[in-house]
C-alpha positions as CSV (number, residue, x, y, z in Angstrom):
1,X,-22.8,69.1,-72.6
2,X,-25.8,66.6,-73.7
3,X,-23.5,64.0,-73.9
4,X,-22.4,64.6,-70.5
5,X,-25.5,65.0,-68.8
6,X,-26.9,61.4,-69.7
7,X,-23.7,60.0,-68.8
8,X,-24.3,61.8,-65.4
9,X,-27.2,60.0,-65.5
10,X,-26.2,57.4,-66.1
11,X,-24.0,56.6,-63.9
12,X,-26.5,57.8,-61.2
13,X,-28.9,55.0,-62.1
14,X,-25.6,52.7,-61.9
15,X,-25.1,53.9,-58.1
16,X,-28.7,53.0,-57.2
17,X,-28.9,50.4,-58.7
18,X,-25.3,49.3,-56.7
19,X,-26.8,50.4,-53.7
20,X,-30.1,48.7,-53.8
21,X,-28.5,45.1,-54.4
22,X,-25.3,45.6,-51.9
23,X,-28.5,46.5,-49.4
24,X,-30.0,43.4,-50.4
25,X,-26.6,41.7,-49.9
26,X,-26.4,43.1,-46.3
27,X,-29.9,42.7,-44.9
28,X,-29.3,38.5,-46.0
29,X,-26.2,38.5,-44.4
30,X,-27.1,40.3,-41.3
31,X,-29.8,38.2,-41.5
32,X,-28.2,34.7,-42.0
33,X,-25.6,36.0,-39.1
34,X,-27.8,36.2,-36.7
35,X,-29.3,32.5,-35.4
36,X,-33.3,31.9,-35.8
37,X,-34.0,30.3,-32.4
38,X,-32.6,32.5,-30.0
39,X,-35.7,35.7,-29.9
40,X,-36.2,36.5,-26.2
41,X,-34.1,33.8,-24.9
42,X,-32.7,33.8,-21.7
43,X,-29.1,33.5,-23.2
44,X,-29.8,35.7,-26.4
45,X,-27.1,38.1,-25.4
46,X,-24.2,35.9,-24.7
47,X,-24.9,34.0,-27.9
48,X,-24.9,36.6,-30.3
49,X,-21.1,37.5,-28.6
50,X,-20.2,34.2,-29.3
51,X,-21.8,34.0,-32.7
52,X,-20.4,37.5,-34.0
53,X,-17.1,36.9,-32.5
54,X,-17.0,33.3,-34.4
55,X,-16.3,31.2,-31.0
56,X,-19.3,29.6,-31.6
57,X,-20.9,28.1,-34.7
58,X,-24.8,27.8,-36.2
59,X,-26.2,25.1,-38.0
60,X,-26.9,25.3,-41.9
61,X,-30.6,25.8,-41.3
62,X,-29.6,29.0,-39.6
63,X,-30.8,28.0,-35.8
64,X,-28.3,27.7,-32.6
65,X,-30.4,25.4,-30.8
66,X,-29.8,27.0,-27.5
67,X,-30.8,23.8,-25.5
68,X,-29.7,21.1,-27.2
69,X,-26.3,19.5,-24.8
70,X,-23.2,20.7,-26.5
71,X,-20.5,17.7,-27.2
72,X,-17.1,17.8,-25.8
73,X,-15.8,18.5,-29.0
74,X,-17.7,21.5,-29.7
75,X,-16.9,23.1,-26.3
76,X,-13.3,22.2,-26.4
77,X,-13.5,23.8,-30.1
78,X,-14.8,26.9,-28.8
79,X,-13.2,27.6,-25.7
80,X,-9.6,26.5,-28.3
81,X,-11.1,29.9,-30.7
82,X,-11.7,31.8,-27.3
83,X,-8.1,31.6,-26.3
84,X,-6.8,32.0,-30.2
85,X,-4.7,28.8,-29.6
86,X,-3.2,28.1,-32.6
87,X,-4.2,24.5,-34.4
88,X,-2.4,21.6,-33.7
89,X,-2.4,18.5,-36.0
90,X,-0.2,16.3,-33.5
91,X,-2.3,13.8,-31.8
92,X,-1.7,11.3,-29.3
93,X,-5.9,10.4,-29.0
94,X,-7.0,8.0,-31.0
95,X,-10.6,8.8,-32.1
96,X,-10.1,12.2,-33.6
97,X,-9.6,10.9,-37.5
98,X,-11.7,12.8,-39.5
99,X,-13.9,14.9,-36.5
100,X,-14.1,18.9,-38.3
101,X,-12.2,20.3,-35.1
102,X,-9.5,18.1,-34.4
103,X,-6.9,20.5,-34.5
104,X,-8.5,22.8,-31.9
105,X,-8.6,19.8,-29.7
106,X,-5.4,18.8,-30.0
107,X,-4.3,22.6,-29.3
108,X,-6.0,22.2,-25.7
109,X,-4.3,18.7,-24.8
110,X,-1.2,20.9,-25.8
111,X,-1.8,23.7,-23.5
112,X,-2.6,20.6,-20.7
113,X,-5.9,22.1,-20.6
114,X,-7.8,19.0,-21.5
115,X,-6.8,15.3,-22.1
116,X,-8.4,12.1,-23.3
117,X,-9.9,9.0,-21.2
118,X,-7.4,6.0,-20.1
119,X,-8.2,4.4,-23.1
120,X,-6.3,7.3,-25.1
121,X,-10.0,8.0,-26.7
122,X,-11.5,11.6,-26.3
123,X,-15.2,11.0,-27.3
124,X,-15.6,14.3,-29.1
125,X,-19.5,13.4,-29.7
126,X,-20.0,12.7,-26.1
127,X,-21.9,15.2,-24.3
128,X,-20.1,17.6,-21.6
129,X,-21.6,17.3,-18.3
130,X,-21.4,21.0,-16.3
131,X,-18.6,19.8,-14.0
132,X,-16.3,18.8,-16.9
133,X,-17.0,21.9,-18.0
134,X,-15.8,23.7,-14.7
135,X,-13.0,21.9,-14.3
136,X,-11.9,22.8,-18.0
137,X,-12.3,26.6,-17.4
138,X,-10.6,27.3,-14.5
139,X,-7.8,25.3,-15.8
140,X,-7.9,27.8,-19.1
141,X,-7.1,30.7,-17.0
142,X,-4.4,29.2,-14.9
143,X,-5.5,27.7,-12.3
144,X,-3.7,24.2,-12.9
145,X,-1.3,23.2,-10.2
146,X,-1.1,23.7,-6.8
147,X,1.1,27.2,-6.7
148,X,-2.4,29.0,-8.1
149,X,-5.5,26.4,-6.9
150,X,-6.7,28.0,-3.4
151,X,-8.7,25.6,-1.3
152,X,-12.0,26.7,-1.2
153,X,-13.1,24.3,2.1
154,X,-14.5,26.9,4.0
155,X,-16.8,28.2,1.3
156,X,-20.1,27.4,1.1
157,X,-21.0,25.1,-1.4
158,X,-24.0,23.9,-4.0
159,X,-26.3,20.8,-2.3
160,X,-25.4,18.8,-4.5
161,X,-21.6,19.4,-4.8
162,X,-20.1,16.9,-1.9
163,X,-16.4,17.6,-0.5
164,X,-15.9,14.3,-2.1
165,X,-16.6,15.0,-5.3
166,X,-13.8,15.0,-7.7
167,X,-14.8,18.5,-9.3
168,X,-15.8,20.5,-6.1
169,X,-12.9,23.0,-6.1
170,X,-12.9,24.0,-9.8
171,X,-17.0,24.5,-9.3
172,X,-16.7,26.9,-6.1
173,X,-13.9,28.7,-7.9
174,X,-16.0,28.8,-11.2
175,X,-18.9,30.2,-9.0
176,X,-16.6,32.6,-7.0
177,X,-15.3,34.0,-10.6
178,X,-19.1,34.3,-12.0
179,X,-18.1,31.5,-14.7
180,X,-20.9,29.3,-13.4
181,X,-24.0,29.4,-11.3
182,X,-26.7,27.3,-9.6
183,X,-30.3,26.7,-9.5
184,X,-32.7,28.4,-7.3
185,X,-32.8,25.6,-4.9
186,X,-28.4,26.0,-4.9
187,X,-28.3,22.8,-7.0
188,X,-25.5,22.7,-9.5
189,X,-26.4,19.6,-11.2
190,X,-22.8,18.6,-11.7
191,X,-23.8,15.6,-13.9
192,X,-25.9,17.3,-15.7
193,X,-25.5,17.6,-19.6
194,X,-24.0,21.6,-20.5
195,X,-26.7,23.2,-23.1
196,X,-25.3,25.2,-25.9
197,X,-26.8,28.1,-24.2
198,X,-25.1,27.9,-21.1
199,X,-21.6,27.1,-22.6
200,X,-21.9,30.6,-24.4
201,X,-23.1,32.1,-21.0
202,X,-20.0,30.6,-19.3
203,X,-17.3,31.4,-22.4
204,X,-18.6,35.0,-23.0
205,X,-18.1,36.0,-18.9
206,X,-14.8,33.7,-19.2
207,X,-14.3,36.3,-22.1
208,X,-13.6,39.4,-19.7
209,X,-11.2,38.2,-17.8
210,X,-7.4,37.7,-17.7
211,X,-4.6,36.5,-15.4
212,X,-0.9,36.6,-15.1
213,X,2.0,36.2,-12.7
214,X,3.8,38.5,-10.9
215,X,4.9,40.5,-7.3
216,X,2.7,42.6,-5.5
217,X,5.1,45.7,-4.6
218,X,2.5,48.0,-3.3
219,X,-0.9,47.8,-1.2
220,X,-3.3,51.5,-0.9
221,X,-5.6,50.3,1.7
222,X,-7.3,53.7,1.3
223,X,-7.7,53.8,-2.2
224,X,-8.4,49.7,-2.2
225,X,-5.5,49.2,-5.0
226,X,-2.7,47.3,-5.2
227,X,0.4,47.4,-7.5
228,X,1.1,44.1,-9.4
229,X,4.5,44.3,-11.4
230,X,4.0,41.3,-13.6
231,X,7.0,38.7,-15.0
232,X,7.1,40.0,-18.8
233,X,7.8,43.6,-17.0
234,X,4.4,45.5,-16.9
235,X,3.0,47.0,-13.9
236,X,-0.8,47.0,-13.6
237,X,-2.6,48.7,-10.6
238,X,-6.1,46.7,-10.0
239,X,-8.8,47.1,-8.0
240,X,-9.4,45.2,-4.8
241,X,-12.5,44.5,-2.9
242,X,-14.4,42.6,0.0
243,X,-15.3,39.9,-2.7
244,X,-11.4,38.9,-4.0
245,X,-10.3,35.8,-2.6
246,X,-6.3,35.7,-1.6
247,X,-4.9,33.0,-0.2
248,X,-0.9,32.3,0.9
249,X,0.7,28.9,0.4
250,X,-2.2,27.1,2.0
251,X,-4.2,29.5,3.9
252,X,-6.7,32.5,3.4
253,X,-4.9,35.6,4.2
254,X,-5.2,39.3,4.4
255,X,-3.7,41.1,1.3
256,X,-1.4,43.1,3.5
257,X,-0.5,39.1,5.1
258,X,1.5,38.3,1.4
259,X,5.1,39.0,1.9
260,X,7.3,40.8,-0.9
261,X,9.0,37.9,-1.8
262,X,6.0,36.3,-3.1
263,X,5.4,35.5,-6.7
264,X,1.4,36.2,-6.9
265,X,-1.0,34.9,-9.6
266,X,-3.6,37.0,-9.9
267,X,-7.1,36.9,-12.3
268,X,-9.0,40.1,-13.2
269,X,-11.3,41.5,-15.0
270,X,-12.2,43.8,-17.8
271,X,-12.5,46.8,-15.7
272,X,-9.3,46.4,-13.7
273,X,-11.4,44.7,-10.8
274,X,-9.3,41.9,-8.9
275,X,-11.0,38.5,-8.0
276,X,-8.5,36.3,-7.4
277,X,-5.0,36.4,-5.8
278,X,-2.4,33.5,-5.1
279,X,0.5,33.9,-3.2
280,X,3.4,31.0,-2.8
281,X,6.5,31.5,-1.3
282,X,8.7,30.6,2.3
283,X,6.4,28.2,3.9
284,X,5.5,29.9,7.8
285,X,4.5,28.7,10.8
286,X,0.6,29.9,10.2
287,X,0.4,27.7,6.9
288,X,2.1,24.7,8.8
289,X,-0.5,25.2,11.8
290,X,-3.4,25.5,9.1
291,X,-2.2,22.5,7.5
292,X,-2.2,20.4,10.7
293,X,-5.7,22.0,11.7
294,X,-6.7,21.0,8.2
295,X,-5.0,17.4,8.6
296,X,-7.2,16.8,12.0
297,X,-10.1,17.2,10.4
298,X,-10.2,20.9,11.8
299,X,-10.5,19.5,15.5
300,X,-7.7,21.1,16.2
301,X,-8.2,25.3,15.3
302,X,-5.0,26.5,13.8
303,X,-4.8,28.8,17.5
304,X,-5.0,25.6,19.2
305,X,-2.3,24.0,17.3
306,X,0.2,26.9,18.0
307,X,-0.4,26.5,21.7
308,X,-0.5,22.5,21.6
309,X,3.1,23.1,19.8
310,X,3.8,25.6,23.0
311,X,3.1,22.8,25.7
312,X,-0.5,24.3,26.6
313,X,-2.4,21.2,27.0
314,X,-5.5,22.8,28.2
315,X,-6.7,23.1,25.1
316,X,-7.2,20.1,24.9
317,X,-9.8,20.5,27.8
318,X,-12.8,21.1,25.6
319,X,-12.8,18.9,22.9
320,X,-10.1,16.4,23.3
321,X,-9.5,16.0,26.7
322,X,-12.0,12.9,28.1
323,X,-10.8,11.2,24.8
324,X,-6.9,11.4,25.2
325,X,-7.3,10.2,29.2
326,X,-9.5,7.5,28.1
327,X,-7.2,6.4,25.4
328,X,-4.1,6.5,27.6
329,X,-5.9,4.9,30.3
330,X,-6.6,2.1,27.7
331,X,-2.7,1.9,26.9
332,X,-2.3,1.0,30.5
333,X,-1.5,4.1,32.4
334,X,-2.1,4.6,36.1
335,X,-4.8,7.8,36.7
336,X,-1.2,9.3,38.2
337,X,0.9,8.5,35.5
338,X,-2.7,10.8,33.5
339,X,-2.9,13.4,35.4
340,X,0.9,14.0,35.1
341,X,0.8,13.9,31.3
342,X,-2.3,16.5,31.3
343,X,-0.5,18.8,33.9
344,X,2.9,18.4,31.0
345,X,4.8,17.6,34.8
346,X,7.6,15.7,32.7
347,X,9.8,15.6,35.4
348,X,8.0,13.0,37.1
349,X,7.3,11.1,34.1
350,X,9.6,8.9,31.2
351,X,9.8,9.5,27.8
352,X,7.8,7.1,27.2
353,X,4.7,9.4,28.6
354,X,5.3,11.2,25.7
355,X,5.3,9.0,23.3
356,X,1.7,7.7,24.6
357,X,0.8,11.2,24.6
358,X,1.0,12.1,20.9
359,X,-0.5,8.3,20.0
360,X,-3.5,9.4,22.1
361,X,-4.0,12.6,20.2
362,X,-3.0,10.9,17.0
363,X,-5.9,8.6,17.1
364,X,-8.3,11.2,18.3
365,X,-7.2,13.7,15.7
366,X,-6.2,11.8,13.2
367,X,-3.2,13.7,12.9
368,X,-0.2,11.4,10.8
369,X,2.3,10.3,14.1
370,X,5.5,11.8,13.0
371,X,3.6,15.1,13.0
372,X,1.8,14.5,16.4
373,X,5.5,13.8,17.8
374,X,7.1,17.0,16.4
375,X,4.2,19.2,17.3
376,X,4.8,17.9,21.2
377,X,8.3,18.6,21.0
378,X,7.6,22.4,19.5
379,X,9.9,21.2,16.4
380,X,8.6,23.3,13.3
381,X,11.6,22.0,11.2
382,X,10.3,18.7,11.5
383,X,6.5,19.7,11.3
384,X,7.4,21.1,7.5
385,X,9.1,18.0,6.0
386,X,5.9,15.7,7.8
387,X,3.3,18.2,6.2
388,X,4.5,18.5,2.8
389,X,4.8,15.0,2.5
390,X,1.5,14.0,4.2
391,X,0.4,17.1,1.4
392,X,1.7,15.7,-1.7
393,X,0.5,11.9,-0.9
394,X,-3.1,13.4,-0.2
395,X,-3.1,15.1,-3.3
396,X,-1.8,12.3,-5.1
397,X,-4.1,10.1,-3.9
398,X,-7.2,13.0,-4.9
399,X,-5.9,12.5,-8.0
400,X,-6.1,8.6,-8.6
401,X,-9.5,9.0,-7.1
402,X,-11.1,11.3,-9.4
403,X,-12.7,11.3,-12.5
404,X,-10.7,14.2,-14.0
405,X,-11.2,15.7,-17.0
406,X,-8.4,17.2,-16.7
């Protein structure tokens, strides 16, 4: 019984003893998880997600350095662990021999998310300015081609984020999703450095949210849900508010505007809220009209393209009108051989009337020709095959012009 009681006692001492070092053990690794620089800063929160959920990485002294820029490598590692791509040794860039996170990179120029400079480099040390670093998340959710980019024209944008610039959609979608954000002042700062802090701001809100393809095959306006029935089979009901943007083909639309033939992409988040719907499908005569309106430079209102298509040449009366008579006065017609053209009296006048007709509003709108003829003539058939080509040459031409980092 003696015997027994000191081993009790023993063994006692043995479980305190345990418990006191594994305590020990703990407290330096809680300790050693968490970063040293970070107390009371701004982005405290959003690093210690990325931190504990190993997206992104300390240094060996044990501080994140929250404002130091973080490289393209580092981002395009961490947003690669975000996404749990799997590591990819295949290469095609040509500076990546011996850099610690090659394979993660390699795993994004997989997934088309990223790719290198002309020179087949990638810079992995360089810093990341904060449009690179737009343009790269909204391609990480699927917004990568044309069947789920919507144009964001009509948005308001940052000061300092011109139409022109090569980055301006994927920064007002970035905004509209709460990826990204400006100054006080509505400066972005496009070419400004991204700090480490502000790359785990941007991947932790990234970190909520998901997207997928589908049909919608219900609206409840009342109950502001709709009914997505997605391409692996699932059906998720979501959330809609006054905030989502939708758009069809190549216009803003109503939800109840997308048509059941429709494949949708939509992007939600982590409560089931919808932010982001994009509809493709039979191309209509409202997305050709938009388009032209678009094309002239939006002179020409989509309304006022419909009724210019319809023979209704006074609406050219208030913005068009002292232009088109003075061009075609300039062509050498007679102020008869005018007036008929404005009143459409094509019975006292020759085809060729018509021809002047739709180069004067071609030069005033700056509407391509062929289109300008076809919208005269009401043809819609034609007016598709003009658009889509006059679409895809604008956008290839956006592309050579831009500075992509794709």
């Amino acid at each position: 019984m003696t015997g027994f009681s000191h081993l009790s006692k023993c063994s006692r001492n043995l479980l305190v003893f345990i418990t006191i070092i594994s305590l020990v053990l703990i407290t330096q690794f809680v300790f050693a998880a968490e970063p040293t620089d970070i107390s009371n800063h701004w982005a405290q929160d959003y690093i210690l997600n990325m931190v504990n959920n190993e997206i992104m990485q300390f240094d060996a002294d044990g501080s994140f350095k929250p404002d130091r820029a973080i490289t393209r490598g580092e981002f395009s590692a961490a947003l690669a662990r975000q996404m749990n791509l799997i590591p990819d040794d295949n290469t095609s860039l040509t500076d990546l021999e011996g850099y610690p996170h090659y394979n993660l990179i390699n795993a994004l120029v997989k997934e088309e998310i990223i790719s290198g400079y002309p020179d087949g480099t990638f810079k992995p040390d360089k810093a990341i300015s904060r449009a690179e670093m737009a343009a790269i998340i909204i391609k990480s959710i699927g917004i990568n081609s044309e069947d789920t980019m919507i144009n964001m024209d009509n948005e308001i944008s940052f000061e300092d984020v011109p139409g022109n610039h090569w980055a301006e959609e994927h920064i007002k979608i970035a905004d509209k999703l709460e990826l990204v954000s400006g100054d006080r002042e509505n400066y972005f700062n496009p070419a400004k450095e991204t700090t480490r802090a502000e790359a785990a701001r941007c991947l932790s809100r990234l970190a909520r949210l998901s997207s997928g393809t589908g049909y919608i095959t219900d609206v409840y306006p009342t109950s502001r849900k709709v009914s997505v029935n997605h391409l692996d089979g699932e059906r998720e009901v979501y959330d809609y508010h006054e905030g989502t943007v939708i758009a069809r083909n190549n216009r803003k639309v109503e939800l109840s505007e997308i048509l059941n033939t429709d494949k949708v992409f939509v992007i939600a988040d982590d409560k089931g809220k919808l932010d982001y719907v994009k509809a493709y499908g039979m191309v209509t005569q409202e997305d050709l009209a938009t388009e032209i309106s678009t094309m002239s430079n939006n002179l020409l209102d989509v309304e006022e393209v419909k009724e210019l298509s319809s023979g209704n040449y006074d609406i050219l009366r208030p913005k068009l009108q002292t232009a088109v008579r003075e061009q075609l006065v300039t062509q050498g017609l007679t102020a008869q051989e005018v007036a008929a053209i404005m009143s459409t009296n094509w019975n006292e006048l020759e085809e060729l009337s018509k021809e002047r007709l739709a180069e004067a509003i071609a030069i005033q709108t700056s509407l391509p020709l062929d289109i300008t003829r076809s919208l005269i003539e009401g043809d819609w058939d034609k007016i598709k095959n003009y658009a889509q080509i006059e679409v895809i040459q604008r956008l290839v031409q956006e592309v050579l012009n831009s500075d992509l980092l794709s």
